[in-house]
TORDRENSE-633713 format. One record per atom (N, C-alpha, C): residue in three letters; x, y, z. Coordinates in steps of 0.001 Angstrom, whole numbers, plus 524288, in hexadecimal, padded with zeros to 5 digits. Layout:
// residues N
AlaXYZ...
This chain:
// residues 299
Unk193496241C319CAUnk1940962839315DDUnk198B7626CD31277Unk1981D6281930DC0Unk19CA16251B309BFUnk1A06962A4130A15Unk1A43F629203092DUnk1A96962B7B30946Unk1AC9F62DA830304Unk1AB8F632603022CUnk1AE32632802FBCEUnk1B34E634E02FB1BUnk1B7EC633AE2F999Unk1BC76636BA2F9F0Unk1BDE46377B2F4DEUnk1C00763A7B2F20BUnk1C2DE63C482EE9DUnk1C7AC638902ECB2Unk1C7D1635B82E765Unk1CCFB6339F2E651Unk1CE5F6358E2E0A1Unk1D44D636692E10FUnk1D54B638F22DBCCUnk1D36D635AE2D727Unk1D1D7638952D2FEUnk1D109634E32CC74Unk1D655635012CA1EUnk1D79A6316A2C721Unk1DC916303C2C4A8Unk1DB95635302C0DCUnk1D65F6330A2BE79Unk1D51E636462B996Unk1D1DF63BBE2B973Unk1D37263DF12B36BUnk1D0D16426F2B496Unk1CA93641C92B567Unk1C691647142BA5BUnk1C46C644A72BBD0Unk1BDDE647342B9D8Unk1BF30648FD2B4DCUnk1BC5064BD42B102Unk1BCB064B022AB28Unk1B6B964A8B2AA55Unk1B73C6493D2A609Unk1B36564D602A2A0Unk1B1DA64ECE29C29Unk1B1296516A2997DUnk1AAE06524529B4FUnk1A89064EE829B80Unk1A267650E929DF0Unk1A1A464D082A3E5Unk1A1E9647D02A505Unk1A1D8646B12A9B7Unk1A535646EC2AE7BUnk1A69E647BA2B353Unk1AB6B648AB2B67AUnk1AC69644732BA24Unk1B124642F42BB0EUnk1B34963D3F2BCF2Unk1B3D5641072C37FUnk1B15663FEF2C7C0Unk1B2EB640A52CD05Unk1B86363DF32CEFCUnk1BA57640162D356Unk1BF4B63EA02D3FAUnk1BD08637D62D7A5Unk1BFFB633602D5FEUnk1BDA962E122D89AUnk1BDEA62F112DDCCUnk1B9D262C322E316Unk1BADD62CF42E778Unk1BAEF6270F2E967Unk1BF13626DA2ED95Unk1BDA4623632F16FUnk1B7E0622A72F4EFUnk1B5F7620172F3DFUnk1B0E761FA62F5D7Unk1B20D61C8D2FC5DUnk1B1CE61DFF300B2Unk1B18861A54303EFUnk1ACF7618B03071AUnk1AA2A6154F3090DUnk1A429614D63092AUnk1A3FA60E9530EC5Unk1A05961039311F5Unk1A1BB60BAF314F3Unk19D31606073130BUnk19B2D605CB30E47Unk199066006930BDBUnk19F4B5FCF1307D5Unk1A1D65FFF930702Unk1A6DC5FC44306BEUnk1AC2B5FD033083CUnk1AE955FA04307D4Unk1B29A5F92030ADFUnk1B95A5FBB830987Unk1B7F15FF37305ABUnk1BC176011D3044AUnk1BA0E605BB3000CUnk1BE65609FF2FFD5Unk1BCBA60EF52FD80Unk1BC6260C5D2F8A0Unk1B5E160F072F488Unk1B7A960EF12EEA4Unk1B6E0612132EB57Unk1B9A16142A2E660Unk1BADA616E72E42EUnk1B58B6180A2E03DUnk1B31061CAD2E03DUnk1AE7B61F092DCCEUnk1AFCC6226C2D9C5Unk1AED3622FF2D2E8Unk1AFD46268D2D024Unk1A977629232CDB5Unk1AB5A62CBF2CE35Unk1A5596306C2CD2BUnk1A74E631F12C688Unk1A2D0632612C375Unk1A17F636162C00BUnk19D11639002BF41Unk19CEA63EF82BE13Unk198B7640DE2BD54Unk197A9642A62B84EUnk192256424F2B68CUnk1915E642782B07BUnk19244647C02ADE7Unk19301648202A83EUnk1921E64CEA2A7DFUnk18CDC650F22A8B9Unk18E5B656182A9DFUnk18AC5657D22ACB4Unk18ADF658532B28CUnk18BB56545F2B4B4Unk18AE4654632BB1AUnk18C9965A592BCC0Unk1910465BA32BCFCUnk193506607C2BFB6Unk190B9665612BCA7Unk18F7C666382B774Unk18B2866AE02B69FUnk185B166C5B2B8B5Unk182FD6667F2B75EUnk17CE6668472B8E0Unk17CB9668C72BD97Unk17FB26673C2C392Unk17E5966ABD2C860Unk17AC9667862CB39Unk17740668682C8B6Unk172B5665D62CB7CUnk1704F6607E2C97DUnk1722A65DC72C5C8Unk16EA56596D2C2FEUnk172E16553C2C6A0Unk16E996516E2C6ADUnk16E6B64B9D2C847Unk170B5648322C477Unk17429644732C66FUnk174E5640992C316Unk1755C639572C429Unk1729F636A82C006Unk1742D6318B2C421Unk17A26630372C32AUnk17886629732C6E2Unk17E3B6272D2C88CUnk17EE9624722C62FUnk182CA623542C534Unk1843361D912C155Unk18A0861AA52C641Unk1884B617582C92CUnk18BE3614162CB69Unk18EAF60F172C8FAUnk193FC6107E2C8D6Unk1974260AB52C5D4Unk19C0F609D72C98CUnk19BFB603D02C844Unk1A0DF600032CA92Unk1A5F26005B2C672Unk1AA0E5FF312CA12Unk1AEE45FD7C2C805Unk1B0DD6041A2C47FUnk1AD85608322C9A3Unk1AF4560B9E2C7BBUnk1B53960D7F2C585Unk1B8A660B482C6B8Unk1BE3A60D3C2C3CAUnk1BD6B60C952BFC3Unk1BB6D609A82BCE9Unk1BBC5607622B70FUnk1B6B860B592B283Unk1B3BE60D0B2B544Unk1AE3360FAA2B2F9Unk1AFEF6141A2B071Unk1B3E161A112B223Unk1B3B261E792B0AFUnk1B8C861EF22AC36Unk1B69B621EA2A9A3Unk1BD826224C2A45CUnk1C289623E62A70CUnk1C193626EB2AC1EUnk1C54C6285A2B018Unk1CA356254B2B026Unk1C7D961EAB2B1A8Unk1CA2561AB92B32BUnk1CECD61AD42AF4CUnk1CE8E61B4E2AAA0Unk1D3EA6196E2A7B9Unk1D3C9615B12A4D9Unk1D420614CE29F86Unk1D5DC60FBC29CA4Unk1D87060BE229F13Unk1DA3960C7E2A260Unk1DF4B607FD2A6A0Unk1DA06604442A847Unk1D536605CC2AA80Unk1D0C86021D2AFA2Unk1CFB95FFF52AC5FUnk1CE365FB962B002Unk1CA7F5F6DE2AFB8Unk1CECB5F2B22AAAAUnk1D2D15F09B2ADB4Unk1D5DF5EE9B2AA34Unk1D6FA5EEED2A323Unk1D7365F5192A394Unk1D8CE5F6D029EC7Unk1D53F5F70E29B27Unk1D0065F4C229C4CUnk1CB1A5F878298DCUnk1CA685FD50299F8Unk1CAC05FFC129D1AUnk1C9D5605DA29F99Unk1C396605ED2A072Unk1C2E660B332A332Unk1BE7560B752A485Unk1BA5F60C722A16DUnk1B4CC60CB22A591Unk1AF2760A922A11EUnk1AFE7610BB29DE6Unk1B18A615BF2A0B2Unk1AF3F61A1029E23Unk1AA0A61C3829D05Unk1A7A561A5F2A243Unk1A28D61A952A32CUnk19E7F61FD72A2CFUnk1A468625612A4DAUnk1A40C62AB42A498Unk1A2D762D2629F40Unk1A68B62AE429AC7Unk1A7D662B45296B1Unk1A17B629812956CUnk19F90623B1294F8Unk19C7B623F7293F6Unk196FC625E2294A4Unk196B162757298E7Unk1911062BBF29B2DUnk1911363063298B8Unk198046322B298F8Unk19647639082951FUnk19527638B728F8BUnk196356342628C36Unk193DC633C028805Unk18F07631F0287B5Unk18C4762FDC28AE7Unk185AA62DE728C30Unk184AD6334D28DDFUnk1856D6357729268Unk1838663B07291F1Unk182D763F7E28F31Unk1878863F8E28B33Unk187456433C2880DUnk182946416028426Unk1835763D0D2835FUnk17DFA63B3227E5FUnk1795B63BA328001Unk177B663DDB28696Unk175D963CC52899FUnk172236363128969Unk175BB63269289A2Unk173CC62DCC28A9DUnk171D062AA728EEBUnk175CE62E582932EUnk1753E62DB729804Unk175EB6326729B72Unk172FC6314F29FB0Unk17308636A72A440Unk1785B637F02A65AUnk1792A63C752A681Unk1806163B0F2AA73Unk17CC4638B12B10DUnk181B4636912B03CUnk180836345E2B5ECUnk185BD6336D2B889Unk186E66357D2BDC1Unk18ABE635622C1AFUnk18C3B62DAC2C1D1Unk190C462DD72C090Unk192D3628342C27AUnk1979C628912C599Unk195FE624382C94DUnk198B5623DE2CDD9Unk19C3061E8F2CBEEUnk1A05161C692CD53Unk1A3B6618C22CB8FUnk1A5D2616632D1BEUnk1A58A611482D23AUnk1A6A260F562D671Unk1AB2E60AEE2D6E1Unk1B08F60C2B2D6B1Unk1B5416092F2D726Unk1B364603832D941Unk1B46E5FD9D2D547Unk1B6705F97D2D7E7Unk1B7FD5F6A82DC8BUnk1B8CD5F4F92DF6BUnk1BAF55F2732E3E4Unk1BE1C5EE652E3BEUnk1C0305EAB42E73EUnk1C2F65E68D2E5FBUnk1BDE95E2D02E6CFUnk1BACD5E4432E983Unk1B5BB5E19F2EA78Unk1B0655E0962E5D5Unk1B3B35E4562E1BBUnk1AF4F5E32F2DC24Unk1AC995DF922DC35Unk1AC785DB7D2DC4EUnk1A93C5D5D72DA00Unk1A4F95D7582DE99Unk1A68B5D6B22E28FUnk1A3E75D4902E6E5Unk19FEF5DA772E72EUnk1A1565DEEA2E71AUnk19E245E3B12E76EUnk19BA45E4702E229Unk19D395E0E82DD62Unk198D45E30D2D82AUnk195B75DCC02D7FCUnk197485DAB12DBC7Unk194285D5082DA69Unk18D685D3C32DC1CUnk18BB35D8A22DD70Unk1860D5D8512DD6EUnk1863D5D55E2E236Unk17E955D47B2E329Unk17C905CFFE2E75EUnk17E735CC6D2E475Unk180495C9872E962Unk182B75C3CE2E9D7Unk181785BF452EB28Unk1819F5BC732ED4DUnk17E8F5B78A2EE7AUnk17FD15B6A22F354Unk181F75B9492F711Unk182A05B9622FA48Unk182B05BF732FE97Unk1822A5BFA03029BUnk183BD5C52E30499Unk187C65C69C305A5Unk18A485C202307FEUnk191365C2F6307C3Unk1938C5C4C830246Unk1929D5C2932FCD1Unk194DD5C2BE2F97BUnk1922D5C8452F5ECUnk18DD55C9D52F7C1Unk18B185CF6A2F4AFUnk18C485D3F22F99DUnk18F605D3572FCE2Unk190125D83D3016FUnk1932C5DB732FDCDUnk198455DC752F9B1Unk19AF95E02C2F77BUnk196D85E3092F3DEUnk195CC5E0602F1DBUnk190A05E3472EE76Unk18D245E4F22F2E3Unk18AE55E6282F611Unk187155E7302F9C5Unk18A145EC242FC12Unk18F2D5EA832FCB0Unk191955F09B300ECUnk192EE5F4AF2FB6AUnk194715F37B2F727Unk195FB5F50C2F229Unk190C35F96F2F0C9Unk18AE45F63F2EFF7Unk1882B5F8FB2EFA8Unk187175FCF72F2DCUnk1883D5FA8C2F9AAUnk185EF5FFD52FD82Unk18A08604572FA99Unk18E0C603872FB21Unk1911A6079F2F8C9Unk18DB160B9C2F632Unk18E42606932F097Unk18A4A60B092ECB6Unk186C760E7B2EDFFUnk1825460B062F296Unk17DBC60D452F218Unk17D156113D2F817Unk18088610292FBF2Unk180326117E2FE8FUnk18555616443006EUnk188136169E2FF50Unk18D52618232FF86Unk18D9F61D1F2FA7DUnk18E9C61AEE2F549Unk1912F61FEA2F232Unk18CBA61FF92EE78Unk1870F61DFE2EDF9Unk1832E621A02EC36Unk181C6626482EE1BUnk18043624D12F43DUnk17FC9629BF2F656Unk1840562D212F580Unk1881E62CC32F5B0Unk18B21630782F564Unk18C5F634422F006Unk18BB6630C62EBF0Unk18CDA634292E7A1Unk1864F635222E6A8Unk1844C633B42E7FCUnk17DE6639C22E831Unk17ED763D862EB94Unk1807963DC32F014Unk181E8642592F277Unk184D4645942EFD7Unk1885E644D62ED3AUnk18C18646912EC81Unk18B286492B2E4FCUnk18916645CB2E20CUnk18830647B72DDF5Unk18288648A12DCD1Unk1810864B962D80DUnk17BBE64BF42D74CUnk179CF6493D2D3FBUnk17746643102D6BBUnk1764E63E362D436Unk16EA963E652D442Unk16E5163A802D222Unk168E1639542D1B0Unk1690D633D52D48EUnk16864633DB2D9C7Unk1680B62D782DDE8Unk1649562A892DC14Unk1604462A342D9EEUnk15D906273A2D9F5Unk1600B621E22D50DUnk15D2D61E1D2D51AUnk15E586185E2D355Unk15CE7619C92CD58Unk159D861B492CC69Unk1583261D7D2C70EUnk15E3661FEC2C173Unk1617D6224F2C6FFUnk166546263A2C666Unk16B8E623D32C640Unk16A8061E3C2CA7AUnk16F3461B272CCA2Unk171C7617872C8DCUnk176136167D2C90FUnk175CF6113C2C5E2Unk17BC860FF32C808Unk17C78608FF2C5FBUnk1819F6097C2C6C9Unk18363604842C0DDUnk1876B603CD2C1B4Unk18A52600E02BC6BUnk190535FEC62BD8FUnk1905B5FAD62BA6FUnk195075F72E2BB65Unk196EB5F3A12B800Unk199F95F1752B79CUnk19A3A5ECE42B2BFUnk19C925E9002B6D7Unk19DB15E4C72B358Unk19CB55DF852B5F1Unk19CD45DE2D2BCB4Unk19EF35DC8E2BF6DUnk19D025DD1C2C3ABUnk199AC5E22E2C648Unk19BBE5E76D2C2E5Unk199CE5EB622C4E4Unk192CF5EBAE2C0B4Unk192C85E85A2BF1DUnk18E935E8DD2BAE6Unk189685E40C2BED0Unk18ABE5E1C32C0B2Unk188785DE732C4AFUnk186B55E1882C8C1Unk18BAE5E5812CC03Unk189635E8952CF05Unk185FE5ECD52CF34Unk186905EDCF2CA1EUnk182445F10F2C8BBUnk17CB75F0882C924Unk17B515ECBB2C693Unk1776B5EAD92C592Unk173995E89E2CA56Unk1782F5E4E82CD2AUnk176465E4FF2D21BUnk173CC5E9582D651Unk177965ED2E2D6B3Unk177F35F2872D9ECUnk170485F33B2D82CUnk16F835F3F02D2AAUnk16C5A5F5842D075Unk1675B5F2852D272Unk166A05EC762D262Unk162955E9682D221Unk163B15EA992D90EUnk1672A5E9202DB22Unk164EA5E8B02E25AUnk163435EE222E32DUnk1671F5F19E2E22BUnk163F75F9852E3EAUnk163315FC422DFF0Unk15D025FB2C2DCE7Unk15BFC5FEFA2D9B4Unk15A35603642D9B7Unk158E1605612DFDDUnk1581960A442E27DUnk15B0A60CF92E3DAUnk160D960A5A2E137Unk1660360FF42E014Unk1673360F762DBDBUnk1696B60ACA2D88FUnk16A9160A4B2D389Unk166896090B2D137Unk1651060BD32CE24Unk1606760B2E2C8C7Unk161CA60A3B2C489Unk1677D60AA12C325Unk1692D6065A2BDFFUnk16E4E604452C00EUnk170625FF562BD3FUnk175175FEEE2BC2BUnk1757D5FB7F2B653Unk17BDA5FD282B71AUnk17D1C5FB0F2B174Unk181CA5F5D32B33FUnk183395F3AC2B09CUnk1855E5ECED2B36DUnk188C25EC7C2ABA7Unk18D335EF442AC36Unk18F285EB432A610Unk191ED5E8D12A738Unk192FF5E2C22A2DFUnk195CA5DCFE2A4EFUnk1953D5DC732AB20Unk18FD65DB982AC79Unk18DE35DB9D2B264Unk190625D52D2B1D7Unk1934C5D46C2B7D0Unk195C15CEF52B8D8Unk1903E5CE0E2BC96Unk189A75CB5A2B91FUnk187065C73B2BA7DUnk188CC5C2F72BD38Unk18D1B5C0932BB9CUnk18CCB5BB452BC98Unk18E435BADD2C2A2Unk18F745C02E2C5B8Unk190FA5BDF42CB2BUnk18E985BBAF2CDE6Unk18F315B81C2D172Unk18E135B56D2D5A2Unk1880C5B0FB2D233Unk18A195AFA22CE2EUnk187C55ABCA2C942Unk184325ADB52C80EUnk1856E5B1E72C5CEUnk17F305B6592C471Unk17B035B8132C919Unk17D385B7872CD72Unk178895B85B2D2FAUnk175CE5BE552D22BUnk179205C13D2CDE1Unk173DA5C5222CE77Unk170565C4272CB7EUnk170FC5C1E52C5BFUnk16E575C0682C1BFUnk168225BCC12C441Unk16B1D5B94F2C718Unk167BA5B4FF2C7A6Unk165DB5B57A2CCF1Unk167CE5B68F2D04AUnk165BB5B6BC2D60BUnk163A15BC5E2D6B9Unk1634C5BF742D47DUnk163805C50E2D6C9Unk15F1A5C6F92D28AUnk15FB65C7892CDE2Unk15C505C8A22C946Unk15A015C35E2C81EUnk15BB75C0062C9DDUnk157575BB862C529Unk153435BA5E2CB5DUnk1538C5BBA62CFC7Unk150365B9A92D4A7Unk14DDF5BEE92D4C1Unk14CAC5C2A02D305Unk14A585C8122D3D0Unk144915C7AF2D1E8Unk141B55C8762D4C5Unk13BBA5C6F62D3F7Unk138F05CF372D63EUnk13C7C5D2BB2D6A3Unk1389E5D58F2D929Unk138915D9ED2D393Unk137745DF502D664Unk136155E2812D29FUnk13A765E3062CE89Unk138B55E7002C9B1Unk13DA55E8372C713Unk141DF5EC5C2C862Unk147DD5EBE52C731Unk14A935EFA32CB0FUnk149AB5F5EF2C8D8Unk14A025F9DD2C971Unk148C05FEBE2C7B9Unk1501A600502C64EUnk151095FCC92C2C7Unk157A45FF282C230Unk157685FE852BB11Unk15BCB6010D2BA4EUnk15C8C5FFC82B406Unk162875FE1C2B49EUnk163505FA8C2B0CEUnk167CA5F6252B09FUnk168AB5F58D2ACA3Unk16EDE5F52A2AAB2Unk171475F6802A4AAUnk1753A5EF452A608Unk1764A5EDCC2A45CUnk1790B5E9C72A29DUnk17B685E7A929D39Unk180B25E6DE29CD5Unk183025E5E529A75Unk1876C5E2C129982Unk18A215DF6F29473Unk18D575DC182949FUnk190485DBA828FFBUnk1946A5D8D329069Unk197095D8D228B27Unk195095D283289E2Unk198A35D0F928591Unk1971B5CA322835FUnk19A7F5C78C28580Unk19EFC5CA6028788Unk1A4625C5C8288AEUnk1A8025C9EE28C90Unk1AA0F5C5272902BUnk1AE355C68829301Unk1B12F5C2AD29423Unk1B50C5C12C29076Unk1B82E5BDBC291B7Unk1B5D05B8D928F42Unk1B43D5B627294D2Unk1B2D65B00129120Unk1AD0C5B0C32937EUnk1A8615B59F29552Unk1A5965B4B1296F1Unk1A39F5B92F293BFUnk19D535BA4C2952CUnk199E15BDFC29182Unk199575C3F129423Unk19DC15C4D32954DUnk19B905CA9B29AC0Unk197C05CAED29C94Unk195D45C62629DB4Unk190105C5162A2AAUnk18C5B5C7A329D6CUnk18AEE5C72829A00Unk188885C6D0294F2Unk181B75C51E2973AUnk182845BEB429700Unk17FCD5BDC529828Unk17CEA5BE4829DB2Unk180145BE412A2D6Unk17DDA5BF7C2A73EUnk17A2E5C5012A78DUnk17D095CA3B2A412Unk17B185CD912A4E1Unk175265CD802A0FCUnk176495CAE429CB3Unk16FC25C91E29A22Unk16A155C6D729DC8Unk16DDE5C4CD2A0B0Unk1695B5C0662A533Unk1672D5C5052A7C4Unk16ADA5C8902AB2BUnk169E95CC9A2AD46Unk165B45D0FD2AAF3Unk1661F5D05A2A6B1Unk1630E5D5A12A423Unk15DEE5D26D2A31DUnk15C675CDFE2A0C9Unk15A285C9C329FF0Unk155855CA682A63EUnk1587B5C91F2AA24Unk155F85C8562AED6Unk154125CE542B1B4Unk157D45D3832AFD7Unk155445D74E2AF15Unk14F215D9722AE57Unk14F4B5D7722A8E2Unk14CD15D7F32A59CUnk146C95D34D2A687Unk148805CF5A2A9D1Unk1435A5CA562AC33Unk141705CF4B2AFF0Unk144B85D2DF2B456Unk1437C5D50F2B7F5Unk1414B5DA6F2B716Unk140835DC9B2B29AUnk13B6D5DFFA2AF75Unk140835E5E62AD53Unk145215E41C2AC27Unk148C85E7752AC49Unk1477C5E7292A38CUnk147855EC9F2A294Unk1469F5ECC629D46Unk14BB35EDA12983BUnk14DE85EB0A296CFUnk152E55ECE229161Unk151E75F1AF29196Unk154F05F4D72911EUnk154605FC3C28EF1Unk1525E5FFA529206Unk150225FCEA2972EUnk14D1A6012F299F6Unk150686003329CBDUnk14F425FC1B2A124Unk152465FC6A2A826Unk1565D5F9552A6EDUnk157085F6542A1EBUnk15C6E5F2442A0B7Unk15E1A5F4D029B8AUnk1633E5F38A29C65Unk166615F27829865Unk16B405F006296CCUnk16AE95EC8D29328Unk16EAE5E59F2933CUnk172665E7A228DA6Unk176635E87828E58Unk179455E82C288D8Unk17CD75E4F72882BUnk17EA55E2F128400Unk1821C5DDC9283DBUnk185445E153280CCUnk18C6B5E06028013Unk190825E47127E6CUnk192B25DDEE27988Unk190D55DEDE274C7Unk193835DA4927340Unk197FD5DB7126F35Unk19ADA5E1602702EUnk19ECF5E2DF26E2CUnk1A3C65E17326F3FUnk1A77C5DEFB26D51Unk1AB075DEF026EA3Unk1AF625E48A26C19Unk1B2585E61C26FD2Unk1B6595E89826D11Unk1BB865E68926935Unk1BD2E5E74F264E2Unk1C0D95E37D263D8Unk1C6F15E65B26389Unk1CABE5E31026398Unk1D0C45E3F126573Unk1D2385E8A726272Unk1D0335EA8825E8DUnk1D0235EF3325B5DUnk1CD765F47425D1DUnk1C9D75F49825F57Unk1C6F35F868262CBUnk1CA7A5F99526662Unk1CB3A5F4D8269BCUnk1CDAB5F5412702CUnk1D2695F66526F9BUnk1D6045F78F269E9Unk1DB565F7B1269BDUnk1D8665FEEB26961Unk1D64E600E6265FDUnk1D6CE604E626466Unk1D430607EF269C5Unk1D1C16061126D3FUnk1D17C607AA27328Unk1D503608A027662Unk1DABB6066727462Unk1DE676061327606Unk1DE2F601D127C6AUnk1DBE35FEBC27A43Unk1DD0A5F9A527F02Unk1E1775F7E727CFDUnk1E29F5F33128141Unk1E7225F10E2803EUnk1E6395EBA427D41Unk1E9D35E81027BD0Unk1E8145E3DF2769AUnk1E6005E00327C00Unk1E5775DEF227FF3Unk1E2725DB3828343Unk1DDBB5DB91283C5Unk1DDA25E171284D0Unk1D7BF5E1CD28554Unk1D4C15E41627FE7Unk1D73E5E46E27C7FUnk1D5ED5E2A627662Unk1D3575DDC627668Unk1D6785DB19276FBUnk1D3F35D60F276B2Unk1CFA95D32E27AE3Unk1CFA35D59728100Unk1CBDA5D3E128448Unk1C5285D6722836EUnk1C78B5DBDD27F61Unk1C2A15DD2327E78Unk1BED65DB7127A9CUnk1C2235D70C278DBUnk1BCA45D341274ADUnk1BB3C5CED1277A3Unk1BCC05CE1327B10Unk1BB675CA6B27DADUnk1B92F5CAF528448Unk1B8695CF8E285CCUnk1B63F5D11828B31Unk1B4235D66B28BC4Unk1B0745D68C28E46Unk1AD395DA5A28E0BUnk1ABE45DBF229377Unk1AE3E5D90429743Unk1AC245DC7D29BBCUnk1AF6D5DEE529EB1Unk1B1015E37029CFDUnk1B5195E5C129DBDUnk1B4525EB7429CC2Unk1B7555EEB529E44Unk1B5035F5E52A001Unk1B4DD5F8E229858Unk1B7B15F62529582Unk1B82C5F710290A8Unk1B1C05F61D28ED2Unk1B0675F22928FAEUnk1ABE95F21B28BE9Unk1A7295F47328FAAUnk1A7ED5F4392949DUnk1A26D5F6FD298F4Unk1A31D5FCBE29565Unk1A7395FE5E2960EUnk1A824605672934CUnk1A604603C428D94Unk1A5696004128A7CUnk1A0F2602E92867BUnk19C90601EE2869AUnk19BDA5FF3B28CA7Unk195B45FE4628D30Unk192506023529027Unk19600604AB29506Unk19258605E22981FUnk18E7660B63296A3Unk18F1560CED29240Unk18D006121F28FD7Unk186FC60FB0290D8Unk1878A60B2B28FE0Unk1812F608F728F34Unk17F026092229467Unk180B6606F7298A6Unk17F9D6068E29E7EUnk17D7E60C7A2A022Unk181E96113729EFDUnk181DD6161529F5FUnk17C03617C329D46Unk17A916170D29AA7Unk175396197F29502Unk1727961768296C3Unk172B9610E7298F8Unk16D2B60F0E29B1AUnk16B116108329F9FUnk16FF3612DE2A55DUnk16E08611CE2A9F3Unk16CF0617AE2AA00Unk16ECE61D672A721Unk16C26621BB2A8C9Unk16B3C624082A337Unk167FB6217129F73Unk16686623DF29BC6Unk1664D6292829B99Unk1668562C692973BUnk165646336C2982AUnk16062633DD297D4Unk15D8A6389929AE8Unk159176396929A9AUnk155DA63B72295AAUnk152CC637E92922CUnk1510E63AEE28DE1Unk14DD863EAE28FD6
């Protein structure tokens, strides 16, 4: 039985239509140390009483909610992921949907690094998922009034956490029925999901919907640009359709030192932002799209 305790929020823990829960220590016996979960509920949740809502599960939760502070994720600040759902909701673009936020580890790589090529080397990802799937799903359906089914589920991540996503998605699509993966880090373990995992897949098609995305540059490399093309590419061999169950966007904006000054960044990351893109600055003007694709509003 998973264990939920109460930990104070720095920040205030309400906002104008969606409400920030106070973060809890999660303690759970599939890993090896307590970790920290931040809830939001959409607007609406606490009026209608009785309505259902789905889940939206994400990694590297400190960095995801506006809560966090301009200070995270080395001074880009956070995605503002909240921010962006109540403006998709209000347009009604998207359904509210309850998101759950799941704190980092020191064990990141190894727990967002998907199947591995080995069993020794894919066990953090394996106890990572029981977590997920076994540990604090059940628990936040008990506890809130969710819609469980895979249809409802989803989860999301960016680069390593954009891998785990996707994965989570293709091995158990009978809990997660979408995920979203932006600047997904493909290339681990020399593309072994790309090529060993999706390019050796001969059986049915998966019943999930999958959003993917990338920038053109990070540094001296393409923010997995091209890996994530192969991916959608090999998708798409495996009967997955553009606009329906996929969706591939390429970000070929750069911001320039004039924007990012009047953002009030600082003159470094003025300048890193014409030249890198995989970073919480540019996921926050992407993920509106991830949001709209994985729980469209009901026409």
């Amino acid at each position: 039985m998973i264990a939920l305790s109460f930990m104070a929020h720095a920040a205030d823990t309400s906002l104008p239509s969606g409400q920030f829960l106070p973060a809890r220590q999660v303690t759970a016996t599939n890993l090896p140390a307590a970790r920290t979960v931040r809830i939001w509920l959409p607007p609406g949740y606490e009026a209608s009483g009785t309505n259902r809502f789905p889940v939206l599960y994400l990694h590297d939760g400190q960095n995801v909610f506006s809560s966090a502070g301009p200070g995270v994720a080395f001074g880009w600040g956070p995605w503002n992921i909240d921010k962006a759902a109540e403006k998709l909701i209000a347009e009604r673009r998207m359904r509210p949907a309850i998101m759950v936020a799941v704190d980092n580890s020191p064990r990141r790589f190894d727990e967002y690094a998907g199947p591995r090529t080995n069993a020794l080397a894919r066990a953090p990802f394996d106890t990572y998922s029981r977590f997920l799937i076994d540990e604090l799903k059940p628990a936040i359906d008990r506890e809130f009034r969710t819609l469980p089914g895979p249809r409802d589920t989803a989860v999301l991540g960016s680069s390593m956490g954009g891998l785990c996503s996707v994965a989570l998605a293709w091995e158990r699509p009978e809990v997660f029925g979408g995920a979203a993966g932006l600047s997904s880090s493909f290339w681990v373990e020399k593309r072994h999901f790309l090529e060993d995992v999706l390019g050796t897949y001969s059986g049915p098609k998966r019943p999930v919907r999958i959003y993917l995305d990338s920038g053109i540059k990070a540094g001296r490399s393409d923010d997995g640009r091209q890996d994530t093309a192969a991916v959608s590419t090999r998708l798409q061999q495996l009967g997955f359709k553009e606009g329906i169950d996929l969706r591939t966007f390429v970000d070929d904006k750069f911001f320039t030192e004039a924007e990012m000054a009047a953002l009030g960044y600082a003159p470094d990351k003025q300048k890193e932002a014409g030249r890198a893109q995989h970073n919480e600055f540019y996921w926050r003007q992407r993920v509106w799209r991830a949001l709209e694709f994985l729980f469209p509003a009901d026409k």
